[in-house]
N, C-alpha and C positions, 0 to 999 in steps of 0.2 A: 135309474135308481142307484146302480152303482156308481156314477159318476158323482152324485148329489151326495153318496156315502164318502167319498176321498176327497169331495171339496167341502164336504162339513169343516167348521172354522176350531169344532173340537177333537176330529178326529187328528190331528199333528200334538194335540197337545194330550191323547190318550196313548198313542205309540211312543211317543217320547218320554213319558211317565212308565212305561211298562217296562219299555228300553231300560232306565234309569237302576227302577227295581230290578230287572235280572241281571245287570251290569253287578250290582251290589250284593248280590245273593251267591252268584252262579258260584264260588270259590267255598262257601259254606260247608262245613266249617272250617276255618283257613289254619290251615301246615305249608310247612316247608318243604316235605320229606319227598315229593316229585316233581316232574320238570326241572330240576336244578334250580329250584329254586331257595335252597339254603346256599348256594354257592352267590346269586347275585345279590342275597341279602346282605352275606357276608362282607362284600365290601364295600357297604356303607358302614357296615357295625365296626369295621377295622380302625375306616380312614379315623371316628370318632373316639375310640378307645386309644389305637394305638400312633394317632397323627399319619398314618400312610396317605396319603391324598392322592400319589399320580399311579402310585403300583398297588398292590392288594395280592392276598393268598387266599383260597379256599380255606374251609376249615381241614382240611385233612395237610396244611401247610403246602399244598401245589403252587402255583403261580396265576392268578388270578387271567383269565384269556380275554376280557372284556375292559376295551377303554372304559374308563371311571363316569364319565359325564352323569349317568343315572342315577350313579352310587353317592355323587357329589350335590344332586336334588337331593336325595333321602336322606341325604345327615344335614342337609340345609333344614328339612322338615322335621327330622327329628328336635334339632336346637330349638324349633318352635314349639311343636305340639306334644315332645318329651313322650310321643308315644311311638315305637319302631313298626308297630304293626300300621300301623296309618303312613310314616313314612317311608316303609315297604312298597305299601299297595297303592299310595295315591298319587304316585307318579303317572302310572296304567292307569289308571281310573280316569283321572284328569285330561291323558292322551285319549284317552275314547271319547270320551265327552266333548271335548274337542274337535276330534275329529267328526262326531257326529252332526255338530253345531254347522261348520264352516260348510259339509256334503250338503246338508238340507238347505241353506242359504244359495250354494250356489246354481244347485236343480233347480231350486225355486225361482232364481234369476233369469236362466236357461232357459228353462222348460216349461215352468209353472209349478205351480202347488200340486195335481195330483201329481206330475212324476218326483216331486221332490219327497213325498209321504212317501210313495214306494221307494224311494233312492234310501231313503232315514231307516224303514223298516229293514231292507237288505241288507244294512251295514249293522242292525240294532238284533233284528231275529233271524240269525244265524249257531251254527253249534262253534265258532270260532270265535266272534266277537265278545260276549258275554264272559269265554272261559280267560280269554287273555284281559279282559276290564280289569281286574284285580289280582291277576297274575302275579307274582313278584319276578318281569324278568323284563328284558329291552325290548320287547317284539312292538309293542303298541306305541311306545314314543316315537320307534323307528317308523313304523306307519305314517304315523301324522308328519315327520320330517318330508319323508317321502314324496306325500300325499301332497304338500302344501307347493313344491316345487312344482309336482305336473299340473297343480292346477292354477299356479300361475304360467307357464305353460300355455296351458288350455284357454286362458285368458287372452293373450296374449295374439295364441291362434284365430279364436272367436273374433277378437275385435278387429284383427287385423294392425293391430299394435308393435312400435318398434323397441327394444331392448333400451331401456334407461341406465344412466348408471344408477340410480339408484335402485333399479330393478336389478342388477348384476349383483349387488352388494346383497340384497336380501336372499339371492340365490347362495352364494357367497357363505354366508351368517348359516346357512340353513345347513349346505352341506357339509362343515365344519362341523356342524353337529351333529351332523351324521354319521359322521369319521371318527368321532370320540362318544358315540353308543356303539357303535357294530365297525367300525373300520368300512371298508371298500366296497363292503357290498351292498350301498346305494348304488352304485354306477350300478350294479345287474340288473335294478328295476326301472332306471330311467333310460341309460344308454340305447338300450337296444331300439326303445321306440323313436326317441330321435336318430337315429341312423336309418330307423326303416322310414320317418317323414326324409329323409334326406335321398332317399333314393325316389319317392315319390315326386320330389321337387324337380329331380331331374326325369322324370319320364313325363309327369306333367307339364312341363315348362315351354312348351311349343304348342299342343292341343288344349290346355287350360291353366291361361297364364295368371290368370287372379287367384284362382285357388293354390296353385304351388306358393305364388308370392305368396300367401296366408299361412300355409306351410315353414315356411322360412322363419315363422317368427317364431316356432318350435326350439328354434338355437336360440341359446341366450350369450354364446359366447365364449372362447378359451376361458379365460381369465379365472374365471369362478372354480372350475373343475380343477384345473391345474394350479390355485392357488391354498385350497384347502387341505390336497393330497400332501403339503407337506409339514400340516401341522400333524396329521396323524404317525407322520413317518418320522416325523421327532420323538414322539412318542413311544413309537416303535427303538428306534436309535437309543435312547434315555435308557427304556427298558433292557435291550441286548447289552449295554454296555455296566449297568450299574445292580442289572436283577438278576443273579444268580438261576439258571434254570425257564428264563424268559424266551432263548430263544428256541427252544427244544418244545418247549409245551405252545408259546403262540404264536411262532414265526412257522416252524414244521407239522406238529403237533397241529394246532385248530387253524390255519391259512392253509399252507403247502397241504397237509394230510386229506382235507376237506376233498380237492380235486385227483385224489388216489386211491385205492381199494385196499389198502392194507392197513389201514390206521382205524378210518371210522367204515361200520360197516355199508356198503354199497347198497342201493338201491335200483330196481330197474326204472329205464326212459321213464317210463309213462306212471311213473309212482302219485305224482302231484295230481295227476288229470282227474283221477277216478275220487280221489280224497277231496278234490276241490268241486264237485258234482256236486258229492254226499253235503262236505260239509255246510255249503251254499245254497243247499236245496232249502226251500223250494223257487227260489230268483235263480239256478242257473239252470232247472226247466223250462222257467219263464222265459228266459233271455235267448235260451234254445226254440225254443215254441213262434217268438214272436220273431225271431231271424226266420227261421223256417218258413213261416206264412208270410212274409214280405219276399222271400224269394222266389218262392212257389209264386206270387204275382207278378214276378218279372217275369216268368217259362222259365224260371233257373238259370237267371242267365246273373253268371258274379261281375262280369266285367259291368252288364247294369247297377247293379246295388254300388260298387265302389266310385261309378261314374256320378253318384247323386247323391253319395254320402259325404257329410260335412264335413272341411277339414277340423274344425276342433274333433266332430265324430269320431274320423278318421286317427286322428292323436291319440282318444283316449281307447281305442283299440289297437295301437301298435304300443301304447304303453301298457296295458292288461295284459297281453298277447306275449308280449316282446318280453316281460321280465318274467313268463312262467317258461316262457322255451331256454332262457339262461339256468334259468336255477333248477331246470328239470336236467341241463347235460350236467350239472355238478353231479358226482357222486355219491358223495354222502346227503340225505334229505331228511327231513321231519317235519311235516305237516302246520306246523305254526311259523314255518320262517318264511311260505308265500303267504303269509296273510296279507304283505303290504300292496297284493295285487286286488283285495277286496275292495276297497275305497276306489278304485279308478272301476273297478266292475261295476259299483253302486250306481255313478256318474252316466257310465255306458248305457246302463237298466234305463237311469232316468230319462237318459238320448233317445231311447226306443220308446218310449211309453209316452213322449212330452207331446202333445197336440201340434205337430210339424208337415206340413207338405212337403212332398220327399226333393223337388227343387228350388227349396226357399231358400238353400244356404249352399247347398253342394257345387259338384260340377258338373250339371247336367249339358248333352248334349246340345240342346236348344234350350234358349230361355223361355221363361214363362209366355209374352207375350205374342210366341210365334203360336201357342196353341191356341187354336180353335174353341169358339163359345162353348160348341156343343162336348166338345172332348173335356176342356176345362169343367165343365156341370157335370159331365159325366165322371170326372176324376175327383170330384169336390165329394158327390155322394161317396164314391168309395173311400174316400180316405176317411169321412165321417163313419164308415159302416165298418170299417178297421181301427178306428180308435175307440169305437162302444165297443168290439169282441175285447179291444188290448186290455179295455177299463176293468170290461167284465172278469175278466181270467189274472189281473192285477188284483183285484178285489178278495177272488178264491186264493189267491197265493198269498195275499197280508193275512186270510183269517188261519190257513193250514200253521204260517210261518208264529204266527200267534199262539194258537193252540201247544203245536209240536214245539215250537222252541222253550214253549214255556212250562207246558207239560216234564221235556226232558229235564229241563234244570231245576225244576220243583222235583222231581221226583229224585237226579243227582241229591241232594240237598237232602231230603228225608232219610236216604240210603245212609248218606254221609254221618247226620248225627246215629244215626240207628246204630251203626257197624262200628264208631266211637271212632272214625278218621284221624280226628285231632287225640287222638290216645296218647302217642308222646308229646305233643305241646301242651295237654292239661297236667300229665306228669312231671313235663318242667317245669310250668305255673307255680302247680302246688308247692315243689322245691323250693320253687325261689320266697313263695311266701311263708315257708317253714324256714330255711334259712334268715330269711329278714328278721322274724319272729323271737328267731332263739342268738341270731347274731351268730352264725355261724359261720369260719373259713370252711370252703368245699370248694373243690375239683373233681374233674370230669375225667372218668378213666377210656383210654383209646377206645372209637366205636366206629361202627360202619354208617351210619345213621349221621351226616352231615347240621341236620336241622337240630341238633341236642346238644351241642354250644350252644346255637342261638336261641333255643328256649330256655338254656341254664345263664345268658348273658355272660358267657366265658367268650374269650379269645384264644384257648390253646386247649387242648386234652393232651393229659397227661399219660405217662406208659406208666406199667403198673410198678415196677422197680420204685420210679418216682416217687409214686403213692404210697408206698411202703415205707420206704425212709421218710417222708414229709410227714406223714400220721405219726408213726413210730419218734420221731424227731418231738411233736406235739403241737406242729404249727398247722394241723386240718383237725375238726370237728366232725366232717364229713364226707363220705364221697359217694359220686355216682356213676353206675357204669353198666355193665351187660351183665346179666345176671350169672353168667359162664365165668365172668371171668371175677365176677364177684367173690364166687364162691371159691375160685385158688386162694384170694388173699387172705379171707378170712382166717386164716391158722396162723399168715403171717404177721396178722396187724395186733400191736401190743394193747392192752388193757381190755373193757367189754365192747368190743365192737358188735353191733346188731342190727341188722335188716330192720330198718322202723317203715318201708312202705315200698310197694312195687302196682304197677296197673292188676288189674283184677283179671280174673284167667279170659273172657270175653275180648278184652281190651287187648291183652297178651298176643291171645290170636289173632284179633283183626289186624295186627301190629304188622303179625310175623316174628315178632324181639319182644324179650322182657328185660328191662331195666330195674335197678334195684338202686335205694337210697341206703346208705350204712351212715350209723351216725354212733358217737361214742357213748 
């Protein structure tokens, strides 16, 4: 029953529809004002306002720590769609969808249909996936870069295939753009698993000479790694030499700082481990549950399980593996920058759930056809009597992950409008369409609140001195600012200046700041 449930021909296109909706939903209703994410908005809104294209500042005038690549999609999108909030969020949008498109194809090539439903849900109903769909930041374009390398990769491994150059070249093209969303720390989620196939190669390579050769084809080659590291490092170079204040915020500041305890605050070892349970449940119970009982059928013996485990298998567990033990010795951590180890976990789920006899691909010690009729029938019913428990408890884990994923981000999302979330971006809104309205000059008085340029469509806040002489001068209509520091000026600003509107005291609070609109 449950197995006729996951290969029903509508159930991929019911999870994939649900996927879709809380992808679209989960951010509801959508601000700037957390995650930094008025800071990655900002510089697309620069490059287009102010011509910056290779450097960018925050709104608070810092130095922008993030290569442009993303920023340079969403001003490409905005020229099209003249809408910022779409050219914000549909960079992430279209990287998850993506990503999810290319996971389910390739489980489904692998594995089959039902592991590819469970590989689509893992990646689709989680509390990680959905929140970064519509993000406004690099975490999900980075994934799919990521993503697309190991699982050519994987390909690669599987087939037993040699490196092309035209295969170097799309590695090449990939990690290039990798380097110009996030800089270097691609290599933390790939490297480590290829050096852990690399020591595989050599300890395999006398006892099981076909699977290491398979292994082998995990390299794709210097060339690619070492030929992209120096466009990012141009970038770098351009920046230190022509941006004031570059190399103190992104060379020491977010690089250097990152691996030290005095800049950003430290985290312990095992920060990711417990976060990535939670945040993956209920496929990293699954993934735990069904290791467990595959083990527990050898006597516990690991040297078996890795003796009969496939080398692509094999791959996509030193690459899961290998890029959470790098990024758990960094120092500084925050929960959304292992996401890009989710999509290779999804891959691995599908590996364990696909209908596979455990030496159809691996390196088992004897081949298939030294066993015995009766050991062979005997080992045909069990794998059968372990892929109905797999299907069964795969089943329970799509309806939980269904429920709970969806429950919580329905429920985020009621909260959100409830408590009035978007309270400063409807207070900009309304500005900007009262200023349109009345034709008004206005400026933005110095705030803590980064997202309040970019709902007033300003490039710069003004200090209050500024604002003083410029009203007083006659050349503003109006200003906005913190209601603190509103209320200094007003004694200072010449003719009838008056508060014409602020959020309502509900809004105030849910805020934490109240903003006030002065207009003459």
């Amino acid at each position: 029953m449950t197995r006729g449930l996951l290969e029903d021909r509508r159930t991929p296109w019911i999870v994939a529809a649900l996927i879709v909706v809380l992808f679209a939903i989960a951010n509801l209703p959508w601000q700037l004002d957390d995650y930094d994410q008025a800071k990655q908005a900002f510089t697309s809104f620069e490059m287009v306002k102010e011509g910056h294209w290779l450097y960018q500042h925050t709104p608070h005038e810092r130095v922008a720590t993030k290569p442009p690549l993303v920023g340079w999609i969403s001003a490409a999108l905005f020229a099209v769609t003249r809408s910022w909030e779409i050219a914000w969020r549909l960079p992430s949008l279209v990287a998850a969808l993506a990503l999810a498109v290319v996971l389910f194809r390739a489980a489904k090539d692998a594995y089959g249909k039902v592991a590819a439903v469970i590989a689509l849900g893992a990646f689709g109903l989680n509390l990680l996936s959905p929140r970064l769909a519509t993000l406004v930041r690099t975490d999900m374009p980075l994934a799919l870069v990521i993503f697309l390398i190991g699982l050519l990769i994987w390909q690669k491994v599987r087939d037993e295939d040699e490196w092309k150059p035209r295969d170097q070249v799309y590695v090449f093209v990939l990690l290039t753009a990798a380097m110009l969303i996030k800089g270097p720390i691609v290599y933390a989620f790939l490297l480590p698993g290829i050096a852990a196939n690399i020591v595989a190669v050599a300890l395999w390579a006398t006892r099981s000479p076909r699977p290491a050769r398979r292994l082998q084809s995990a390299w794709p080659g210097w060339w690619p790694w070492v030929a992209s590291l120096p466009i990012f490092l141009i970038w770098v170079a351009g920046g230190i030499r022509f941006q004031p204040g570059f190399y103190e915020e992104v060379v020491m500041r977010e690089f250097v700082g990152r691996f030290g305890e005095t800049i950003h605050r430290p985290q312990p070892l095992l920060f990711y481990l417990p976060h990535l349970l939670h945040k993956f449940a209920p496929w990293s119970a699954l993934m735990i549950g069904i290791a467990a009982v595959g083990l527990r059928s050898r006597n516990w013996r690991l040297r078996s399980v890795f003796r009969e485990m496939s080398p692509e298998t094999f791959w996509l567990l030193c690459w899961s593996i290998g890029g959470l033990v790098v990024m758990s010795l960094i120092p500084s951590k925050r929960v959304d920058r292992i996401f890009p180890v989710i999509p290779p976990l999804c891959l691995l789920l599908a590996a364990q759930v696909g209908p596979r006899t455990s030496c159809s691909h691996g390196p088992p010690g004897r081949s298939s056809r030294s066993i015995e009729p009766d050991e062979a029938a005997h080992r045909a019913v069990t794998v059968r009597t372990a892929l109905a428990s797999v299907y069964w408890w795969s089943t329970i884990a799509l309806a939980f992950a269904v429920l709970f994923t969806g429950g919580y981000i329905g429920w985020k999302v009621i909260m959100g409008y409830r408590d009035h979330r978007d309270a400063l971006a409807v207070f900009g809104r309304n500005v900007r369409h009262k200023a349109e309205a009345h034709h008004w000059r206005y400026e933005v008085l110095s705030a803590k609140d980064e997202g309040l340029l970019l709902y007033l469509r300003k490039t710069h806040f003004v200090e209050p001195a500024d604002a003083v002489a410029e009203w007083n001068a006659g050349n503003l209509d109006a200003l906005v600012g913190p209601k603190e520091k509103a209320a200094v000026l007003m004694s200072e600003l010449k003719g009838d200046a008056l508060v014409q509107s602020q959020p309502n005291e509900r809004e105030q609070h849910q805020q934490g700041r109240g903003y006030v609109l002065i207009t003459r």
